[in-house]
C-alpha positions as a Markdown table, in Angstrom:
| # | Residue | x | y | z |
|---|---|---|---|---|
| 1 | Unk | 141.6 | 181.8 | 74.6 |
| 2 | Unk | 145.2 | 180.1 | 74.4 |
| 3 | Unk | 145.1 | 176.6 | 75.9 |
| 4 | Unk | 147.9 | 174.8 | 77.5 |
| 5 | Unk | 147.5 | 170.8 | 76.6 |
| 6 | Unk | 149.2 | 168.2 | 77.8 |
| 7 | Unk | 150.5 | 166.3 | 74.4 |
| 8 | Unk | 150.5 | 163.0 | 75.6 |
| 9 | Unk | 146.7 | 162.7 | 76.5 |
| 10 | Unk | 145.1 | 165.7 | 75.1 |
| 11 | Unk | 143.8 | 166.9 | 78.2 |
| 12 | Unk | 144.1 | 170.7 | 78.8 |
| 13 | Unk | 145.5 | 171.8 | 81.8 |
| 14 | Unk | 145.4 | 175.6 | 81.7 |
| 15 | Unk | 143.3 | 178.3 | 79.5 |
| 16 | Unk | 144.6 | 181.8 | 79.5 |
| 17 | Unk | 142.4 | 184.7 | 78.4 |
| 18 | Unk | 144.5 | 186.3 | 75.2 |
| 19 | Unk | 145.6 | 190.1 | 75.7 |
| 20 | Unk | 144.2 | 192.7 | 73.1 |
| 21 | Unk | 147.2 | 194.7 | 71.3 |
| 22 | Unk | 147.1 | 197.8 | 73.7 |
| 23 | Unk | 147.5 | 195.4 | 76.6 |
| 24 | Unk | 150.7 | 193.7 | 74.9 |
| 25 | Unk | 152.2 | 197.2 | 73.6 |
| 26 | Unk | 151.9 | 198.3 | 77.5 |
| 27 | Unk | 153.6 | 195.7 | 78.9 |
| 28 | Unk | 156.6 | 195.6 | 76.6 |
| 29 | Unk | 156.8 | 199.3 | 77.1 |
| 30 | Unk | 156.8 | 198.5 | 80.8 |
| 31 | Unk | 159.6 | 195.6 | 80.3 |
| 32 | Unk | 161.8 | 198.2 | 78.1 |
| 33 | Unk | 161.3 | 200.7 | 80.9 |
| 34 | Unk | 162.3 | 198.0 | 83.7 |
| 35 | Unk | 165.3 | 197.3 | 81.5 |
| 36 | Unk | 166.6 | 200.2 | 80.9 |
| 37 | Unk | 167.0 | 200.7 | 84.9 |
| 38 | Unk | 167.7 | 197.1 | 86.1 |
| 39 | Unk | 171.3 | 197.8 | 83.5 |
| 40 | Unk | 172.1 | 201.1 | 85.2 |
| 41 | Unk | 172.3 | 198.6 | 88.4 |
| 42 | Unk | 175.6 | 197.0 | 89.6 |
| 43 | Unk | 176.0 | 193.6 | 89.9 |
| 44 | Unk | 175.6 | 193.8 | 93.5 |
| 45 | Unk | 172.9 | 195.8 | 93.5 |
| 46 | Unk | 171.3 | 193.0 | 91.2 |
| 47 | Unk | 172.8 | 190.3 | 93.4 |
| 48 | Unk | 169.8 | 190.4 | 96.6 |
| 49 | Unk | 167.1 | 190.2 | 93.3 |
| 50 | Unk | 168.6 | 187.3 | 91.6 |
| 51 | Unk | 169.2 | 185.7 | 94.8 |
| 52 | Unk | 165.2 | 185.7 | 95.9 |
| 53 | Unk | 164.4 | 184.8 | 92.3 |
| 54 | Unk | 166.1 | 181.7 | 92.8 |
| 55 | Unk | 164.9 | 181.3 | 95.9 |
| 56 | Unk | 161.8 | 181.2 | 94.9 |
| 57 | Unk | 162.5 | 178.8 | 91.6 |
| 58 | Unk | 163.7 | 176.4 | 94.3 |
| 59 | Unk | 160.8 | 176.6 | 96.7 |
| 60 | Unk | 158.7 | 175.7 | 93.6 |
| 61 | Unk | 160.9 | 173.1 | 92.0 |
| 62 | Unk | 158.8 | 170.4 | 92.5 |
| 63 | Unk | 155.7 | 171.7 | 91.2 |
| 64 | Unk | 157.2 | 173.8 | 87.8 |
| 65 | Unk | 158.8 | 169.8 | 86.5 |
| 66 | Unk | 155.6 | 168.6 | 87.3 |
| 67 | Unk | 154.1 | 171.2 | 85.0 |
| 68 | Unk | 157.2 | 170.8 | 82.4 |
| 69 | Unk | 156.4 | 167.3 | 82.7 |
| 70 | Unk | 152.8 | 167.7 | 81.6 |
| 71 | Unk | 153.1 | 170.3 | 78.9 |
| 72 | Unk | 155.8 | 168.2 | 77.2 |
């Protein structure tokens, strides 16, 4: 179990169950796979992607500094 703590007060704000080896290998394989398409891609094929990502960053500004905040 890896545990997220918040430094200041020693409480712990998150537990994440650890991934066994196989699990690991598979998902870099699956991020090297992803990669190796996503830079075949044009930058305005990439564009609409990027675009929602930060979308998305933005709708959750508030609570991702909150969490910065407390793991820091």
């Amino acid at each position: 179990m890896m545990k997220s703590i918040n430094p200041a007060t020693g409480e712990v704000i998150k537990e994440y169950e650890l991934m066994d080896d196989e699990t690991v290998r598979s998902v870099i394989d699956g991020a090297h796979e992803a990669q190796k398409e996503w830079r075949q891609k044009s930058y305005d094929q990439r564009a609409p992607y990027l675009r929602e990502i930060a979308d998305i960053l933005k709708s959750r500004k508030k609570k991702l500094a909150e969490l910065m905040a407390l793991e820091m």
